[in-house]
Each structure stands twice: as C-alpha cells, then as structure tokens.
C-alpha positions in Angstrom: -7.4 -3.9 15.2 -3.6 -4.8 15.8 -1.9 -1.7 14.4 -0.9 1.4 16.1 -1.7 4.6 14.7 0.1 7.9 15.8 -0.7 11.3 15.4 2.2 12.3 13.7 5.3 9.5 13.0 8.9 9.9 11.8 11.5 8.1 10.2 14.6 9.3 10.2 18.1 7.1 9.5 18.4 4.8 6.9 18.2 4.5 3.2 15.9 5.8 1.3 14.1 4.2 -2.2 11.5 5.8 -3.6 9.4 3.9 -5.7 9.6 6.3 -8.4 12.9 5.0 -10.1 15.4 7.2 -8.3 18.7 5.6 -6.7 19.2 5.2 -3.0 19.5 8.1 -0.9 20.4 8.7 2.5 16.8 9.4 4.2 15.9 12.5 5.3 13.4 12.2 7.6 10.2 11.1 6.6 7.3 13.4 8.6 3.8 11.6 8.4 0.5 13.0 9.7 -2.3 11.0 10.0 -2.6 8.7 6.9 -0.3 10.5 4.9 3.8 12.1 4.1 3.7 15.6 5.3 7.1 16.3 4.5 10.5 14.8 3.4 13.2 16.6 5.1 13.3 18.3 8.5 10.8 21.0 9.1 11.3 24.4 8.0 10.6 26.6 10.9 10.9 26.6 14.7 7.0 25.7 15.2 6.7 23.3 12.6 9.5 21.3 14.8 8.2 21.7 17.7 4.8 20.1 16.6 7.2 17.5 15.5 8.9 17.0 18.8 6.1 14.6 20.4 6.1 12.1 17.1 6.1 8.4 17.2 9.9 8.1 15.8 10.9 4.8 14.3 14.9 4.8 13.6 15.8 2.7 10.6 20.0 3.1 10.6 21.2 0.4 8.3 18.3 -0.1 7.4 16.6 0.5 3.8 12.8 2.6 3.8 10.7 2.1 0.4 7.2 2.2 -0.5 4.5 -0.9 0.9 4.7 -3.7 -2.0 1.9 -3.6 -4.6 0.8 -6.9 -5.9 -1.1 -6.5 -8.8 -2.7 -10.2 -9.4 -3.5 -11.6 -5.9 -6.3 -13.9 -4.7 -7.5 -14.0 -1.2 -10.9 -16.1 -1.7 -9.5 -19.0 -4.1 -8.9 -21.5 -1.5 -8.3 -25.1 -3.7 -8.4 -27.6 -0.5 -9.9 -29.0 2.1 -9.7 -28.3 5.5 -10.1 -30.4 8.8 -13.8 -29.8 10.6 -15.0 -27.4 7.7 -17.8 -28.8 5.9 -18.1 -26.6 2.3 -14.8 -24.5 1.6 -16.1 -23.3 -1.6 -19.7 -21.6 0.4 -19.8 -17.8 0.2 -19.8 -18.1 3.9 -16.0 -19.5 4.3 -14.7 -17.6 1.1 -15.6 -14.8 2.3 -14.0 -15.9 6.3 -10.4 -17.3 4.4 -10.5 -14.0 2.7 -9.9 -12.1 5.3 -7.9 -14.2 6.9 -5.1 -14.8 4.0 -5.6 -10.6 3.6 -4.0 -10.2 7.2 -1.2 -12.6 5.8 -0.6 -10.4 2.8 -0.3 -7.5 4.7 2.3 -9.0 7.3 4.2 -9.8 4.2 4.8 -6.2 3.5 2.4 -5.7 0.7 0.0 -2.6 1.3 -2.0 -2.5 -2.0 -3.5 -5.5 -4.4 -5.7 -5.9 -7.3 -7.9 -9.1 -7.0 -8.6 -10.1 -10.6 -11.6 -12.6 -9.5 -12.5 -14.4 -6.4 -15.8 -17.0 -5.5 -18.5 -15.1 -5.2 -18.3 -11.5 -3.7 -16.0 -12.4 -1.2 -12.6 -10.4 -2.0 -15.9 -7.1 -2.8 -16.7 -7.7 1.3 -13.7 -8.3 2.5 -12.6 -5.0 0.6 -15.4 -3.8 2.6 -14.3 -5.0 5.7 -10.7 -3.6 5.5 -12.4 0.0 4.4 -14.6 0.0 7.3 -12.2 -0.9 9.8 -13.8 -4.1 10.8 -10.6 -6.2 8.8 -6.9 -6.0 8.4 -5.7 -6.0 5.3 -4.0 -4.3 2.4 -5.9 -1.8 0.5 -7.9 -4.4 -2.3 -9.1 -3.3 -5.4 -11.2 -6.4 -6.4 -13.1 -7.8 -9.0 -15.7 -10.3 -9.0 -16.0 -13.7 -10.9 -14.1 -13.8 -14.5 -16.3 -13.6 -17.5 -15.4 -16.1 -19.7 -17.1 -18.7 -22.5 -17.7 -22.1 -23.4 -13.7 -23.0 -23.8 -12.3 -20.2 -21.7 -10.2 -20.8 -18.5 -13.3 -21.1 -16.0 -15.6 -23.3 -18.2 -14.7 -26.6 -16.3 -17.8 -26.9 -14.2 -20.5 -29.1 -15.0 -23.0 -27.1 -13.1 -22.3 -24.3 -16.0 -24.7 -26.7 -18.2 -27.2 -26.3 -15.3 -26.5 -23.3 -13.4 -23.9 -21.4 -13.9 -25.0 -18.5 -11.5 -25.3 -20.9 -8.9 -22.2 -22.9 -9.5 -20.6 -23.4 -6.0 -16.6 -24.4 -7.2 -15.9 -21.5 -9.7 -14.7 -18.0 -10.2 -16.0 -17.8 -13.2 -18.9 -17.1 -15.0 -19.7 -18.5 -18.3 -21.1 -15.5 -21.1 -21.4 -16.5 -24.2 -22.7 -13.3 -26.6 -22.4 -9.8 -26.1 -25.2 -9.3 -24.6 -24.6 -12.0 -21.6 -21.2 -9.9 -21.0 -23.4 -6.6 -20.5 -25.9 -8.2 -18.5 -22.8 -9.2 -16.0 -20.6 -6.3 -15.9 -23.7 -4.6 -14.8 -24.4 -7.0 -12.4 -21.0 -6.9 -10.9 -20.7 -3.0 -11.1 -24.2 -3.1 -9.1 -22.0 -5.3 -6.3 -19.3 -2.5 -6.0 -16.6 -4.5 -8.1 -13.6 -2.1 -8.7 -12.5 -4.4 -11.8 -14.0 -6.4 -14.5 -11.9 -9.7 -15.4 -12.5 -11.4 -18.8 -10.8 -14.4 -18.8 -10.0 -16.4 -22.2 -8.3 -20.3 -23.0 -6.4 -21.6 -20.5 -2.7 -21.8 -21.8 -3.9 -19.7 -25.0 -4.1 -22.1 -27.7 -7.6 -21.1 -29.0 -9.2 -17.7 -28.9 -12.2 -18.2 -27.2 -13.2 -14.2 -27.0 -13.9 -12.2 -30.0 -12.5 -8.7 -30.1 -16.2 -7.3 -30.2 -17.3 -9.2 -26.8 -14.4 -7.6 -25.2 -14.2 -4.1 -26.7 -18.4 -4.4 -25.1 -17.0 -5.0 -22.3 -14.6 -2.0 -21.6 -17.2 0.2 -23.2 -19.8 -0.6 -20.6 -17.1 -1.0 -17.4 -15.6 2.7 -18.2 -18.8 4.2 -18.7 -19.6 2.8 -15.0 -15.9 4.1 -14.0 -15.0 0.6 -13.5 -11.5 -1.1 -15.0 -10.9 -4.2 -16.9 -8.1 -6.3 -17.3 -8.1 -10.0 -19.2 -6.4 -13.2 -18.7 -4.7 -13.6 -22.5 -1.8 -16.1 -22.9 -2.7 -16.4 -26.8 -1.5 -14.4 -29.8 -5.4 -13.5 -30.8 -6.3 -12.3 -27.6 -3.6 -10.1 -26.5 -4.2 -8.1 -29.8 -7.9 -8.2 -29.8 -7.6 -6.7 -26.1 -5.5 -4.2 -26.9 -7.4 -3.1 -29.5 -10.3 -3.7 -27.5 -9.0 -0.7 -25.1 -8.5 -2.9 -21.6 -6.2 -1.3 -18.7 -3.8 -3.9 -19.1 -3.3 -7.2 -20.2 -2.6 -10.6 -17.9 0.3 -13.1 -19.4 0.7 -12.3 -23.0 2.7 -15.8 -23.0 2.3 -16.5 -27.2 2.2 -12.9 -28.2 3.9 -12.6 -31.6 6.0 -9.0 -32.5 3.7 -7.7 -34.6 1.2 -8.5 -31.4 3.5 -6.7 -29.1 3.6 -3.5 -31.6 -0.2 -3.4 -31.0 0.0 -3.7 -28.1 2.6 -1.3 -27.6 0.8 1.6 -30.1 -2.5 1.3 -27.5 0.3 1.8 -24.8 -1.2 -0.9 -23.0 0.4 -2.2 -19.7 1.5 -5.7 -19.3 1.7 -7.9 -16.1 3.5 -11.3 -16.9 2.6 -13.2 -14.0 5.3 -15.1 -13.9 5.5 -16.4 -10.5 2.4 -18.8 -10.3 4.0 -21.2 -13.2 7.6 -20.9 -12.2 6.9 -22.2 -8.9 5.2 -25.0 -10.8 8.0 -25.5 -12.8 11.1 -26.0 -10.5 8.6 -27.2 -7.7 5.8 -29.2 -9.3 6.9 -32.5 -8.8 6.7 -32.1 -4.8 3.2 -30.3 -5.8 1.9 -33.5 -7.5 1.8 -32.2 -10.9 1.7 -34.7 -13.7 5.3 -34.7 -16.1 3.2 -33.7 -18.9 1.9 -31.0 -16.6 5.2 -29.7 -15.9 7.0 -29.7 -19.3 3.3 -27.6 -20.7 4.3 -25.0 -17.7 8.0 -25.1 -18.6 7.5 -24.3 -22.4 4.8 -21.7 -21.4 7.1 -20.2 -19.2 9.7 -19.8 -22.0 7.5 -18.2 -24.7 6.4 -15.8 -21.9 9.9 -14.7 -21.0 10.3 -14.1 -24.4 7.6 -12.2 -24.6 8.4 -9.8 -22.2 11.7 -9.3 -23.0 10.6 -8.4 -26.7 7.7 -6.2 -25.1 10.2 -4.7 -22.8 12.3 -3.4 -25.9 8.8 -1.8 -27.2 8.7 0.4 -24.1 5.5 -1.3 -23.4 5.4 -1.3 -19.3 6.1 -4.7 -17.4 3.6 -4.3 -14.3 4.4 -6.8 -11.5 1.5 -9.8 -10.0 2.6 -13.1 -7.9 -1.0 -15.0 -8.8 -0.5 -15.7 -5.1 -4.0 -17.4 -3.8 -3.6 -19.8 -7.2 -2.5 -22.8 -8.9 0.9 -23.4 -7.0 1.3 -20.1 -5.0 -1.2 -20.9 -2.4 0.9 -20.1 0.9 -0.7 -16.0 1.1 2.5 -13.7 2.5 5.3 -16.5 0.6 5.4 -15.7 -2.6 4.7 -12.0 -3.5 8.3 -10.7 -3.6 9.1 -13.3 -6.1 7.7 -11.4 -9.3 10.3 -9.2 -9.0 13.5 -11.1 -8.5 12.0 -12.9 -11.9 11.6 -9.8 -13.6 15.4 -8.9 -12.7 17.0 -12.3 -13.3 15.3 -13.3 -16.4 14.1 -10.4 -18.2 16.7 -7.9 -17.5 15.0 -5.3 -15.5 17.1 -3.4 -12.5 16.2 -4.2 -9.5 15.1 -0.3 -9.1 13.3 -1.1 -12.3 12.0 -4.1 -10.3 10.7 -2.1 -7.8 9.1 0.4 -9.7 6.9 -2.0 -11.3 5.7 -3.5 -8.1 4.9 -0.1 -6.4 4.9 3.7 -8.5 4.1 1.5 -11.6 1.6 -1.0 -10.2 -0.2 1.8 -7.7 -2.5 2.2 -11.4 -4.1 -1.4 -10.7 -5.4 -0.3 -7.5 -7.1 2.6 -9.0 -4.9 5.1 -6.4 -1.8 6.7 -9.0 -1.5 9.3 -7.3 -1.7 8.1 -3.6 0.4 5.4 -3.3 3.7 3.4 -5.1 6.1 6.1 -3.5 7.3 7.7 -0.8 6.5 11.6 -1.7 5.0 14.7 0.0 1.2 14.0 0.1 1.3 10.5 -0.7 -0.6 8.3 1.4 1.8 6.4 3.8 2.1 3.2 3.1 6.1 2.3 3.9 7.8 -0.9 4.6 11.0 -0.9 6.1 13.9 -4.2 5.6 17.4 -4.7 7.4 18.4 -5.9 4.4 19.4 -3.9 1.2 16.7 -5.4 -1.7 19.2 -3.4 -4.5 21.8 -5.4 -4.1 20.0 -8.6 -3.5 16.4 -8.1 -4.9 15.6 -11.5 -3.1 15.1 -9.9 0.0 11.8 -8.7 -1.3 10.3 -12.4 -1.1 12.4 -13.5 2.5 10.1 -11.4 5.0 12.3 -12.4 8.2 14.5 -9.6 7.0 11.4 -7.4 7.1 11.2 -4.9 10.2 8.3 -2.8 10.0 5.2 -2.5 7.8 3.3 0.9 8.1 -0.1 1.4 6.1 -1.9 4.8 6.0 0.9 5.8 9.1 -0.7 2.9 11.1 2.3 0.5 12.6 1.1 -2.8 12.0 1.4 -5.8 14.5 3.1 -8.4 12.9 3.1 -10.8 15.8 0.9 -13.1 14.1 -0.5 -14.0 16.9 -3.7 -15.7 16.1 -2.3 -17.0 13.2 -2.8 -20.9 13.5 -0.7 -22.7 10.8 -2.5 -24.5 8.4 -1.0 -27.9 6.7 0.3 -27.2 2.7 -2.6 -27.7 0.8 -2.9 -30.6 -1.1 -1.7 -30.8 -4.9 -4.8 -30.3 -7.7 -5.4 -32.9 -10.0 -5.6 -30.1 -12.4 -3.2 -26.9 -12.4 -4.8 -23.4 -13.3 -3.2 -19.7 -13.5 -5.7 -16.9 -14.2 
C-alpha cells in the first residue's frame, strides 16, 4: 500500500473548517491516534505531551485543514469506452480491475468517503472489499449493486433484457417488473453484501415508470435487512411516490412541483441534485459529441432542477452533494468531484460553508458512517484533507486538486505520487448520454 500510517500524527498551524457548519478558526492542533482524532487542542497534562512528543507532525501555516470530501453519487465500475489491447470492458473481470483503479484516483483527489448508487455486476461490492481488507486503495465505498428498474426506466435499453436480463453483459441495471421481482432482487443483492439498494425510474422523468407500492416494497424489505435505498427520480410522480414510499433520499428531483417538494419535505427526506454530470454536458457537450437536441434536453433539465432545489432549499429540505463522476460526461475519476459544490454555491445560493457541509457532515449519512466521519471532531475517524488555497473564499479550489497538499484517511498519509498511474486517452463521446 502507498500511504503512511503513524502511531500518533499532528497538525498544528493553519485554518481550521470543520465540516459541521462552523466559520474558520485558527487550528489548534489536531492530535490523531491510530485511525481516529484524539483531541483538538494541545494536551492537558505533562504525560499526555510527552506521549505526543514522538508524533508524525504535518505543519499546514497558510494553509486551510477540513474534513476528506464525501461524494455521495460516484461510479467506479461504469466504464463507457473502449480501450486499446482489452478485449471485453464490460466483463466482470475488467469492471471489477477499472474499479479499483479509478478508486485510487478518487482518493488522490481528496475525497475519503462515496456512496456508489450502482455499478456492472458486483464490482464497486469487491472492490469495497478490497479497500476494507487492505488489499486496495481507495476511499471508504458504500456501494450498491445494479439499479432496479422496469420496462421504460433508465436502464431498460438492452436488448439482452428480452432474453436475459441477469446475464446482460452492458448494463447496470436490472429490469423488475412486479413487486415480487423487486423482493426477489433486493434479497439477492443484500445476499452479495450491497450497502445500498438503487431503484432507478425514466430517464429525464417524463413518465413514471415505478408505482409507489413497488418502491415502498422495496424500502420495506432493504430496512428490514439493515440495508439503504435511494432512487433515481427526475419526474414529479416519482419524487412524491418515493418520499412517501420512505427512501433515504432522493436522486435529481429535476420536475418536482411545490406541492411535491412539501412532501417531500414533511417525510424530511434528503435531496442530492446531481447537478454536475448534466452541467458538464451542457457547457461542454459539443466537444463531447452530444447531438444539439441532446444538449438543449440537458440544458432545460438543468433549469427545472435548479429550480427545484432552490424551492426545496426554502422548505428546509437538505441539499446533499454527488458529482455522478464515473457517468454520462464526468468520466475523468479525481476531475470533477469538487464541482457539486461550487454549483450548489453559484446557482442555488448555498455558502460555501453551507457548500461544504453538504459534501462532508451532511453527506457522511450516505455512507452509512454519521457519526464517524464529515468532520473534524474528538473521536471522529480521521479522514482530513489539507489545501494551500482557502476554498471559503473561492469554493473552486475544491475541484482544482494542484492546490491540494495532503490527503489523510483513517490517519494514514496517502501517497499521491501517482506513480503507476498510466494516463488513459479521454474516452470517446456516447452515442447516447445517460445520468443515473
């Protein structure tokens, strides 16, 4: 492995932000043991500092600490391309080897924690795995298997589904189409060690393609197996009927009306916006290959969904924070993570302490771990990420990693060298564009 993990470590100097919604402070000394903050502050008596004495010390004057980045909707196993000398990129076999691979990117990037909200195959459940056992470097994953979705939903583009779906070798999806098909798979997946269920309904959300009682059979049988669920919903329909339904939070909400948004808000049911994925699309799809008609669907989706969130913000309803990195346009892994947030700042109105909150304290709940990491707090687990930049007052520095200095997961210093690393050519642009 290619971090470095002291005894004990301290960081002293700097600026300190949270993650829990506090202003910058002046640090004062961040005391780590093992995997986790000891103390914040220097120690209280003459033996306690003398333990001290022999830590690893990292020095961050001018420099600004926070907690790792969280990114709530990341894919490591969706890779969309070909590559030179590799004869099936979709096989479990070379999901499972790019997912470790673009995990290792993500965690260079600064991003400690993610939620995987469906993968091919297993291969985000393994690599998960992997990265537990100590085999992988990677950020902490909390993963879900393929998205269960219907004839019409987001995923039902495969032939092989009128053949095969459990075989299907291109997807990330599996087709269910009664209530009794979704139990049969969240068992399924639970049986595989899945942290996360992911129903998945239309595309850009013009049809409601997943009744209320499908997904409400869903959550019942996930809980009861102390797993989570989350849907893809950019329609009106299905942003109610999953709120009502009980999920842990809700993908998009792009076409949610305000009387959908006071449902939503009365279950008190998280949203993550996902912005990132289409905007990228938008100002950059024309380079990407994306038809005109293509662009001008993203552009007015993008719209209603700022919308959205802005009216869902007023509700009080939470704004949680995913880059749909591994998808659709955001397919360089360790590029495009920081982005959610400067969106969240610049076009819905958040702070950029708000910002931050969403994509660590807030987010920490997608990765099953709210009360072990999203902040830098006695006990809490430390993953810390340190910048020479001030992200404040220029949330943009969250996405431009050269001014990123240090990246420390469970108190392990990781290597950032990227040595081994081989760059691979931009993908080529998709016929078809999708964001799940």
């Amino acid at each position: 492995m290619s971090s470095k993990h002291p005894a004990r470590l301290l960081i002293k100097n700097g600026t300190l932000i949270d993650g829990l919604g506090g202003p910058p402070v002046k640090n004062p000394g961040i005391y780590i043991e093992g995997d986790t903050i000891k103390n914040l502050g220097a120690p209280k008596s003459a033996d306690d500092a003398e333990r001290w004495r022999s830590a690893t010390t990292i020095d961050a004057e001018n420099q600004y600490v926070m907690p790792g980045l969280i990114d709530g909707h990341c894919h490591l196993s969706l890779h969309q391309g070909a590559l030179p000398g590799v004869t099936f990129t979709s096989s479990a076999e070379f999901c499972a080897f790019w997912a470790a691979r673009t995990a290792a990117q993500t965690l260079h990037a600064g991003v400690t924690s993610i939620s995987v909200p469906g993968g091919k195959w297993f291969a985000d459940v393994r690599v998960r795995d992997g990265i537990n056992g100590g085999l992988l470097e990677g950020p902490r994953v909390f993963s879900a298997g393929r998205a269960l979705t219907s004839y019409g939903g987001i995923f039902d583009d495969d032939p092989a589904y009128f053949e095969d779906s459990e075989h299907s070798s291109d997807s990330s999806g599996i087709v269910c189409n009664t209530v009794d098909e979704y139990l049969t798979e969240v068992r399924r997946q639970c049986k595989q060690g899945v942290d996360l269920i992911k129903i998945a309904d239309s595309l850009w959300g013009d049809v409601q393609t997943i009744r209320q009682e499908e997904i409400a059979a869903v959550v019942g049988e996930a809980h009861r197996r102390n797993v989570r669920v989350t849907i893809h919903a950019r329609g009106s329909g299905a942003t109610r009927a999953a709120a009502l339904a009980g999920v842990d939070w809700i993908m998009h909400a792009d076409l949610a009306s305000d009387e959908d948004l006071d449902v939503v808000a009365k279950a008190g049911t998280p949203i993550m916006p996902t912005f990132t994925a289409v905007y990228i699309g938008v100002e950059h799809g024309a380079d990407l290959g994306f038809s005109v008609a293509t662009r001008d669907r993203m552009k007015r989706q993008l719209d209603l969904n700022y919308r959205a969130i802005q009216e869902a913000r007023k509700r009080g309803i939470p704004i949680l924070a995913g880059s749909d990195t591994g998808n659709m346009s955001a397919w360089g892994h360790g590029k495009f993570h920081g982005r959610e947030p400067e969106i969240l700042v610049k076009q819905i109105g958040l702070s950029p302490i708000e910002a931050i909150t969403s994509m660590t304290h807030l987010n920490a709940q997608v990765v099953g771990l709210s009360c072990r990491v999203g902040a830098i707090a006695t006990e809490k687990l430390a993953d810390i990420i340190i910048w020479d930049a001030d992200p404040v007052a220029d949330i943009s520095i969250l996405r431009r990693t050269e001014h990123l200095t240090v990246v420390i997961k469970g108190g392990a210093i990781v290597d950032r060298s990227r040595q081994g690393f081989r760059e691979l050519p931009e993908e080529p642009p998709r016929a078809r564009s999708r964001s799940g």
